[in-house]
Residue, then its C-alpha position, 0 to 999 in steps of 0.5 A: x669735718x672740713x673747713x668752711x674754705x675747704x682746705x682740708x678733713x679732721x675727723x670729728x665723731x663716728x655715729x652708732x646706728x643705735x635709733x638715735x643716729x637721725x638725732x644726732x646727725x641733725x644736731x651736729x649738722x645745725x652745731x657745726x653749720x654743715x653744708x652738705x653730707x659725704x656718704x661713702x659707698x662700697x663699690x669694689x670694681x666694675x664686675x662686683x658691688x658690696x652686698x651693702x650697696x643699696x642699704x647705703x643708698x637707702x640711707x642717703x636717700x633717708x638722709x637727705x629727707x631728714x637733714x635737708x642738704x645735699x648728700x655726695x655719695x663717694x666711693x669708699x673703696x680702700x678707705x679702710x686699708x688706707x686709714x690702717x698704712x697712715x696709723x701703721x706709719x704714725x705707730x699707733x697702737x693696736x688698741x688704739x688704731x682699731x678705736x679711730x679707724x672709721x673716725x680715720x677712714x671717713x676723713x680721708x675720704x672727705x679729704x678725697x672729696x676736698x681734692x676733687x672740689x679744690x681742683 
């Protein structure tokens, strides 16, 4: 989640694709007024894509159907890895770097977008 000036992303919530993802999601974008949705995509490099690619732009494409806003679709690559370097330098323990890591991961990825959008 950003800030309506977009100064910078905090993590909010991780969503589990449970049947009740569509609810959800339309919920928290109406509570938190959200102005648009960023969806990450794994792509690895320019020889390889992630098995996973087209289920994710299957979902961003259901996605803007249901929620009605625009959805950025953003490389996700090293996200992960990136959450891990800042909960190992914020010492954290294992139990509880693996608990918030997509929590993590998803913010800076927005925090990417933030930049792109500030300069």
């Amino acid at each position: 989640m950003t800030d309506p000036l977009w100064l910078g992303a905090t993590p909010l919530m991780t969503i589990a694709n449970d049947g009740q993802h569509w609810q959800v999601i339309q919920q928290v974008c109406q509570e938190h007024q959200v102005g648009a949705v960023v969806v990450g995509i794994p792509l690895w490099d320019r020889q390889r894509t992630s098995r996973l690619l087209p289920l994710v732009q299957q979902f961003a494409t259901a996605l803007r159907r249901k929620i009605q806003l625009p959805v950025v679709l953003v490389d996700e690559s090293y996200t992960t890895a990136h959450a891990r370097q800042v909960q190992r330098k914020r010492k954290l323990q294992k139990k509880t770097r693996h608990a918030g890591i997509d929590a993590l991961a998803a913010a800076l990825l927005l925090e990417e977008v933030v930049q792109m959008v500030r300069v």
